[in-house]
C-alpha positions as CSV (number, residue, x, y, z in Angstrom):
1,X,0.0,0.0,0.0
2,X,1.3,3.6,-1.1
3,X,2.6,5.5,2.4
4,X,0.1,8.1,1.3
5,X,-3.3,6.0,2.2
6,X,-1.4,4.6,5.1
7,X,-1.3,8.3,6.3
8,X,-4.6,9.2,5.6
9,X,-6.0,5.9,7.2
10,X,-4.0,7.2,10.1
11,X,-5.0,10.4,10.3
12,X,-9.2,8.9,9.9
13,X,-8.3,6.5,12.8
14,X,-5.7,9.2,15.7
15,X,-6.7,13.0,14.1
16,X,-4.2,15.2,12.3
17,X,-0.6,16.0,13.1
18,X,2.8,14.6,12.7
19,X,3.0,11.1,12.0
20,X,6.4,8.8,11.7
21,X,6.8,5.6,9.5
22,X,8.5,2.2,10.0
23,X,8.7,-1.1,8.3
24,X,10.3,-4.4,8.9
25,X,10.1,-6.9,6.7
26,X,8.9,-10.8,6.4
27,X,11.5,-13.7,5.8
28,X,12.1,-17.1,4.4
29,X,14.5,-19.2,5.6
30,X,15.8,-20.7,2.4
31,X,17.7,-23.7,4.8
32,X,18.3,-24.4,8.4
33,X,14.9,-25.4,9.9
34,X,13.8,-25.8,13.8
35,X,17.7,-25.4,14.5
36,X,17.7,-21.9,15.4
37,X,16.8,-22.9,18.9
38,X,19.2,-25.7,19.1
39,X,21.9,-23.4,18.9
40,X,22.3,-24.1,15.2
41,X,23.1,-22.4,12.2
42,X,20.0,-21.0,9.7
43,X,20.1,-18.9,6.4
44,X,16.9,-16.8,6.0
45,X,16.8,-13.5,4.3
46,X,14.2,-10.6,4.2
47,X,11.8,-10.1,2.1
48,X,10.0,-7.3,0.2
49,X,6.4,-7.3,2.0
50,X,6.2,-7.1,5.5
51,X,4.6,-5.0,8.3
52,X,4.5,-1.2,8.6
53,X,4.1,0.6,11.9
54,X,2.8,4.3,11.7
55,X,2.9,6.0,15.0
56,X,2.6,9.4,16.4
57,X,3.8,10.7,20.6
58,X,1.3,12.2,22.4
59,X,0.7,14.1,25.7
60,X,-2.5,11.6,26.7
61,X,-0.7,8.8,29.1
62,X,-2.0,6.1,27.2
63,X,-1.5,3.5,24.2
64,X,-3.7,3.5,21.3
65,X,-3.5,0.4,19.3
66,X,-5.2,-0.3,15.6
67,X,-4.8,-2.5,12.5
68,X,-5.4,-1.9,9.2
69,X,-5.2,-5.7,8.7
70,X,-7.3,-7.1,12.1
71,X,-10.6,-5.7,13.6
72,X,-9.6,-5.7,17.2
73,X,-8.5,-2.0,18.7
74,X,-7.4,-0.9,22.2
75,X,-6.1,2.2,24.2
76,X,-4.2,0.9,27.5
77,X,-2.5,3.4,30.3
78,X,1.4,3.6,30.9
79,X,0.3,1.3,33.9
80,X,-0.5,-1.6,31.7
81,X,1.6,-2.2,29.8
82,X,3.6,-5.2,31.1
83,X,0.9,-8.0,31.0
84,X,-0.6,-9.9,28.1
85,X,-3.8,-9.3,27.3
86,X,-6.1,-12.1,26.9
87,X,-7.8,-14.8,24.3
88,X,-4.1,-14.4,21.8
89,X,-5.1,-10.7,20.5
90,X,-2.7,-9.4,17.9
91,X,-1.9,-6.4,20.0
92,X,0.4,-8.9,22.3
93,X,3.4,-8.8,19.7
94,X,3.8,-5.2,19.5
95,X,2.9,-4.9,23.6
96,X,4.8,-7.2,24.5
97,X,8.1,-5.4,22.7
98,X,7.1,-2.2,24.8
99,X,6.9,-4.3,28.0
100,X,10.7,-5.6,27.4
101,X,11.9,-2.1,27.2
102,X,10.1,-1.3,30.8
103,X,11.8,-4.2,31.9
104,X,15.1,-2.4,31.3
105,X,14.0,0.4,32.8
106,X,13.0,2.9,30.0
107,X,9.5,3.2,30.8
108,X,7.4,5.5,28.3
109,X,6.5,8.9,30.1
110,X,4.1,9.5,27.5
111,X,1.7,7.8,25.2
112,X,1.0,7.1,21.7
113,X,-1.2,6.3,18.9
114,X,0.3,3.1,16.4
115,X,-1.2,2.1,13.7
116,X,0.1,-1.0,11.4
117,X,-0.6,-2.7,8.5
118,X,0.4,-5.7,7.2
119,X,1.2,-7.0,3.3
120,X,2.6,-10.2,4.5
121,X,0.0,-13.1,4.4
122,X,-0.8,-13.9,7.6
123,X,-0.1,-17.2,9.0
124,X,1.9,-18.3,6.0
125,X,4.9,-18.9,8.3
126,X,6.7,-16.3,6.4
127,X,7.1,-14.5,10.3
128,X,4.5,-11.6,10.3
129,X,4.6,-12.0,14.3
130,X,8.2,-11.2,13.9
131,X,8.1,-8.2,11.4
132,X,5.5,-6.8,13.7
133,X,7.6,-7.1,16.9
134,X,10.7,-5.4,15.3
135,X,8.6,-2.7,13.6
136,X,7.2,-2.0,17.3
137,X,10.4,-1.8,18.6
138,X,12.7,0.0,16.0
139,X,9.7,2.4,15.7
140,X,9.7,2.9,19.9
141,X,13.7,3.2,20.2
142,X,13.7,5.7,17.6
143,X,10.7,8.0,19.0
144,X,11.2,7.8,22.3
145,X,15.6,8.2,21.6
146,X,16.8,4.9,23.5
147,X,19.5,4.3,21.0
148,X,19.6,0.8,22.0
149,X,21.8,-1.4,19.4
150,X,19.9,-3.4,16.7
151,X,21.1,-6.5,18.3
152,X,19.4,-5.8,21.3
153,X,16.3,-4.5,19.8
154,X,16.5,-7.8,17.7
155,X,16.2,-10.2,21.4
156,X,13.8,-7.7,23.0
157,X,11.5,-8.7,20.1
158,X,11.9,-13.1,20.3
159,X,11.6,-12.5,24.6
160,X,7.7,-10.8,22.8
161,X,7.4,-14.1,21.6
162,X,8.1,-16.1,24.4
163,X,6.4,-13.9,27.1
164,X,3.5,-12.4,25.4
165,X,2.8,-14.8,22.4
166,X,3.9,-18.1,24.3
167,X,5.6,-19.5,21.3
168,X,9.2,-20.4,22.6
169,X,11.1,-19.3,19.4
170,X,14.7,-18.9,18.4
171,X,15.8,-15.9,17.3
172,X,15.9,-16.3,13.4
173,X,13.1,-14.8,12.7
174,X,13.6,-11.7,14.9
175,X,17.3,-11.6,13.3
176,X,16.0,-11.8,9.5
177,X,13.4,-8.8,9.8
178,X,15.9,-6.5,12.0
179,X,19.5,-7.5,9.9
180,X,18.0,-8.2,6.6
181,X,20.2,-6.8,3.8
182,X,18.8,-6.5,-0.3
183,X,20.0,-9.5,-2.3
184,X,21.9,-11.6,0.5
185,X,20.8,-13.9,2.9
186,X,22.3,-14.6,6.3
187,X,24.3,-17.4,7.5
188,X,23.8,-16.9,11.3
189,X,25.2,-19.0,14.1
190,X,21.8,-19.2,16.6
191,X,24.8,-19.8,19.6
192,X,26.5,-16.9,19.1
193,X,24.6,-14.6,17.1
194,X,27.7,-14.1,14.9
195,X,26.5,-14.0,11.1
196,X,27.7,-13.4,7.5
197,X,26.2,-11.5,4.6
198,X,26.1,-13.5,1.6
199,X,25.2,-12.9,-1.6
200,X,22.2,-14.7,-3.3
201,X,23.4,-15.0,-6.9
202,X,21.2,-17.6,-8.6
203,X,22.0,-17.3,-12.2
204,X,19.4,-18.0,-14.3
205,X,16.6,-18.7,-11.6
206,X,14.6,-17.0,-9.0
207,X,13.2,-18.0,-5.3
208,X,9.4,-18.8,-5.7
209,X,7.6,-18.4,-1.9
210,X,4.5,-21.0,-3.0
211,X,1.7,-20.4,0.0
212,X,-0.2,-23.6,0.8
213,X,-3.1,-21.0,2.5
214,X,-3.3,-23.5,5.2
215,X,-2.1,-21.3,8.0
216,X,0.5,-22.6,9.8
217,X,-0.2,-22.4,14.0
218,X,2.7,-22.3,16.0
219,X,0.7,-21.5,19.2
220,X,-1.2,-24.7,18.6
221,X,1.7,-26.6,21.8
222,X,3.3,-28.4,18.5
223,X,6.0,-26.4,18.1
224,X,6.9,-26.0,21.8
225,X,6.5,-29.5,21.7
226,X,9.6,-30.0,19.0
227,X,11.4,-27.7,22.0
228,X,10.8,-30.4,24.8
229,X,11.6,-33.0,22.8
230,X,14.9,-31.7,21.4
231,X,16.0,-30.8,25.3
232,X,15.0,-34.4,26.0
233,X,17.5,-35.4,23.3
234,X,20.3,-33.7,24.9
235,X,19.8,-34.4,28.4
236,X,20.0,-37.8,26.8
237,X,23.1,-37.5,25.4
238,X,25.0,-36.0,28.1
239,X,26.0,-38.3,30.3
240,X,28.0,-39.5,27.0
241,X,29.0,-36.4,25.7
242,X,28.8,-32.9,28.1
243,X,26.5,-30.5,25.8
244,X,23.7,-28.4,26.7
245,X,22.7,-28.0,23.1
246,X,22.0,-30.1,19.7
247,X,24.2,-27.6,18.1
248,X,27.2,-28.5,19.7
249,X,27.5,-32.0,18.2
250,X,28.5,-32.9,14.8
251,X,27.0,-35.5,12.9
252,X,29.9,-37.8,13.2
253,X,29.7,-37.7,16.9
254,X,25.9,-38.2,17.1
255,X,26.0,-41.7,15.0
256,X,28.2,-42.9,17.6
257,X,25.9,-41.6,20.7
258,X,21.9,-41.9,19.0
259,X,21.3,-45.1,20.2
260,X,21.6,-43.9,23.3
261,X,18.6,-42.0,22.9
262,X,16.4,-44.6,24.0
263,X,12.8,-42.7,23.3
264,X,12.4,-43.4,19.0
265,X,10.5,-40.2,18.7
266,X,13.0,-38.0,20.7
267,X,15.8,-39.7,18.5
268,X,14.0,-39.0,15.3
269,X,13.9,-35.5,16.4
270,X,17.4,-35.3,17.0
271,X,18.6,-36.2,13.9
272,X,16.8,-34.4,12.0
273,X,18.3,-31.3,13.4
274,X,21.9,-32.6,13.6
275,X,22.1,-33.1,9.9
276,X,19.7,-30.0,9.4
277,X,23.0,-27.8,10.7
278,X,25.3,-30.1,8.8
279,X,23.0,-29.5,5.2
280,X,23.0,-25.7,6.3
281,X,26.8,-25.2,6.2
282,X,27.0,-27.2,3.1
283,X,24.4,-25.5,1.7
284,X,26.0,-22.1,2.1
285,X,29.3,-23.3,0.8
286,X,27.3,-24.4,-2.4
287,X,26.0,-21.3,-2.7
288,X,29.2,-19.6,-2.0
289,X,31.3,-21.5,-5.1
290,X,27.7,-21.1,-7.6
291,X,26.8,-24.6,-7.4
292,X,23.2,-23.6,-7.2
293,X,22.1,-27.6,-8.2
294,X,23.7,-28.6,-5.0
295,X,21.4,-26.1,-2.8
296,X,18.7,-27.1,-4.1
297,X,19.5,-31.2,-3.5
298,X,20.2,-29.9,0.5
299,X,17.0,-27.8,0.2
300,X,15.2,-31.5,-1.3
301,X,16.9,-33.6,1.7
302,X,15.6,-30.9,4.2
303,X,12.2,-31.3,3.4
304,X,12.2,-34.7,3.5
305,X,14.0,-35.0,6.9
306,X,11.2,-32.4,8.0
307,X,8.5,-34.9,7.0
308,X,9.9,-38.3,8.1
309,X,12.3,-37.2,11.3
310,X,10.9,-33.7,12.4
311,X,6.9,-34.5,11.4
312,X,6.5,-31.1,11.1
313,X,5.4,-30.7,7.2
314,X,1.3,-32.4,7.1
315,X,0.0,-33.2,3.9
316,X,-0.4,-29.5,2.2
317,X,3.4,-29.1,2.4
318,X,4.3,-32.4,1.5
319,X,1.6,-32.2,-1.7
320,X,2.9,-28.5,-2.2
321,X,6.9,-29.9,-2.4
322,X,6.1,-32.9,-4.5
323,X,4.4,-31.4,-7.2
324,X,7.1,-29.0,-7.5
325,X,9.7,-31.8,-7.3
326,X,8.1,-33.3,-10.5
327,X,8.6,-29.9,-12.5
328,X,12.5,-30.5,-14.7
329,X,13.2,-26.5,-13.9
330,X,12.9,-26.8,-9.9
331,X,16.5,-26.9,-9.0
332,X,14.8,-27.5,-5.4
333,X,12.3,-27.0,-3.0
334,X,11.0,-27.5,0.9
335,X,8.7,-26.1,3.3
336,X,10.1,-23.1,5.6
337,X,9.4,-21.8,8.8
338,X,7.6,-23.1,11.8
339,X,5.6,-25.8,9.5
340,X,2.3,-27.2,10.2
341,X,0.7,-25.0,7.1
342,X,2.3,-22.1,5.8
343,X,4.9,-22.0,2.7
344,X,7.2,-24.1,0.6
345,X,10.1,-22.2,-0.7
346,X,12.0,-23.1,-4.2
347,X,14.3,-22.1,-6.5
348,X,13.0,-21.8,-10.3
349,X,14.6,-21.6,-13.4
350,X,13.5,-18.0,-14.9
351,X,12.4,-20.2,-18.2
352,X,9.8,-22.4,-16.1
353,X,8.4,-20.3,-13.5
354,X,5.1,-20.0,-15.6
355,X,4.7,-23.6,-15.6
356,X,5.7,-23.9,-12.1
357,X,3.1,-22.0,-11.2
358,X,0.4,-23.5,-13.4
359,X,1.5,-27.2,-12.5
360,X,1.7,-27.0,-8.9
361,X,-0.6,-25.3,-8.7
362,X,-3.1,-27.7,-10.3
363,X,-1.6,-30.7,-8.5
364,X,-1.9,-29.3,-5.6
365,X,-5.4,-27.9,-5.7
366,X,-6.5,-31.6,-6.7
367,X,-4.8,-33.1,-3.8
368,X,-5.7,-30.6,-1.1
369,X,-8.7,-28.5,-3.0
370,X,-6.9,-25.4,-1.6
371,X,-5.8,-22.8,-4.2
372,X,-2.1,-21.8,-4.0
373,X,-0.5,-18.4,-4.2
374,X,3.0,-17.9,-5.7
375,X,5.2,-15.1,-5.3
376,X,8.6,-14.0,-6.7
377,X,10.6,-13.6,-3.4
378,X,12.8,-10.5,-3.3
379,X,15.1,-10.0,-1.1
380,X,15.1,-6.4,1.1
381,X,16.2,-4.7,3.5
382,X,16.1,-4.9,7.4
383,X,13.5,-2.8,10.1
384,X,13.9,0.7,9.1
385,X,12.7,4.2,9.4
386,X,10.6,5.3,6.5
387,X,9.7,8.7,6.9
């Protein structure tokens, strides 16, 4: 939407006066699945579409909350704004980034009026919870002059999750919308937050986001239930081998400890994120040297350790990937993000994109009698001030 009907809306919705602009974008994690929170490594990079928080300071001591995307509205006092508000409301993620600055002691002395809208599908799994909570808080460290790093900024937003949105998250998601750089993805270490900027140079192809439209629900327990199970795994492992994350051992080391894992499902788990790290790194090294065929084999291998070891694709992704693994210009393809619903990501050669999307699309609608959407991914810039 043009920043021109975002300001009018505003000004229908909070009166006249000056208003100040932010956006933060969506990602897709093109490798490195349900291993940011295993202390892995991941590779997402930021998209185009995203969420945009308008907001204006006012004297009033109160928050004003509105969507141009959701129907639910409401002003809360300086006083409450620490505790989540009931029944999942949408106004948690951006409330629950103001409640991490109060925690550190930089308590708003006066209100304000936010507005945001959103051109990221919703529950797509393409992270609109995170693009929202880094909005919120690049738009309240800028207006309110806390001049706290972008790393910190980047961790206020995933404790959002956690606290206020209950989904205990790594910090990929929160990373991609706040570090984002235009044409490169990010090789980040989840351990130590260190990362690399690398360039996506695919040659003759493009990434194709294909949207199953069966929403993905990370609040549904599953995905906190991947958590348990992967903290089951190590506590398993350490008597044999001192770690305190899956991250910290290599796949050579865990064939020689997994049977030690006595629970099948807990194992299961385990490897998949093991060799999930181990197809990331090679992935990115692939990438590095142009052998875009071999990313797209580790992007194949993902999926399919997601579906049999991590159970975490259902039968939309799994229909979505398979039709597109039948198409001669898919270099590769696999779900991303939490799973459950949501996206497959794949890389297209330029000549059969067309048929791509015809193809799957069919296919897909036959199997699931959902209709698809496809888009041409491109790759953006991190949160940022707009005007």
């Amino acid at each position: 939407m043009e920043i021109k009907k975002l300001k009018e809306r505003f000004i229908e919705k909070f009166g006249k006066g000056e208003i100040s602009g932010y956006f933060s974008p969506g990602r897709v994690n093109l490798i490195g699945e349900h291993t940011d929170y295993n202390g892995g490594f991941v590779f997402p990079c930021a998209l185009s579409f995203g969420i945009y928080c308008l907001i204006r300071k006012v004297d009033r001591p109160s928050f004003r909350f509105a969507s141009m995307n959701l129907d639910f509205e409401i002003e809360l006092s300086l006083d409450e704004l620490t505790k989540p508000l009931p029944n999942k409301a949408w106004v948690n993620y951006p409330l629950g980034v103001i409640a991490q600055f109060i925690k550190r002691g930089l308590k708003p002395e006066t209100g304000a009026d936010l507005l945001f809208y959103g051109d990221v599908p919703v529950g797509a799994g393409l992270s609109s919870s995170a693009a929202m909570e880094v909005a919120t808080a690049v738009a309240i460290d800028d207006q309110y002059d806390y001049n706290l790093d972008r790393l910190d900024l980047v961790k206020m937003s995933q404790m959002a999750e956690h606290e206020f949105a209950g989904v205990m998250c790594g910090i990929m998601d929160q990373f991609a919308s706040g570090f984002g750089k235009k044409d490169h993805a990010i090789f980040l270490n989840c351990d130590t937050n260190k990362y690399e900027l690398v360039p996506v140079i695919l040659k003759n192809s493009k990434i194709i986001v294909s949207n199953t439209n069966s929403p993905h629900k990370l609040d549904s327990g599953k995905y906190n239930e991947r958590v348990s199970e992967c903290n089951a795994a190590v506590e398993a492992i350490k008597p044999f081998k001192n770690i305190n994350k899956l991250g910290e051992i290599s796949p050579e080391e865990f064939e020689k400890v997994e049977d030690k894992i006595e629970d099948k499902t807990v194992r299961a788990r385990a490897r998949h994120v093991v060799s999930e790290i181990g197809r990331t790194k090679d992935a990115v090294n692939a990438l590095k040297r142009g052998d875009v065929m071999a990313f797209g084999k580790l992007m194949n291998a993902s999926h399919v350790s997601l579906r049999d070891d991590y159970e975490v694709t259902g039968p939309e992704l799994d229909a979505m990937a398979e039709a597109a693994w039948k198409i001669d210009g898919v270099i590769g393809s696999r779900m991303t993000g939490g799973g459950f619903g949501g996206c497959t990501v794949s890389i297209v050669k330029n000549e059969d994109i067309d048929t791509f999307k015809q193809k799957v699309g069919e296919e897909y609608e036959l199997k699931t009698k959902l209709k698809p959407e496809f888009y041409v991914a491109e790759i953006s810039d991190g949160g940022k001030k707009l005007f």
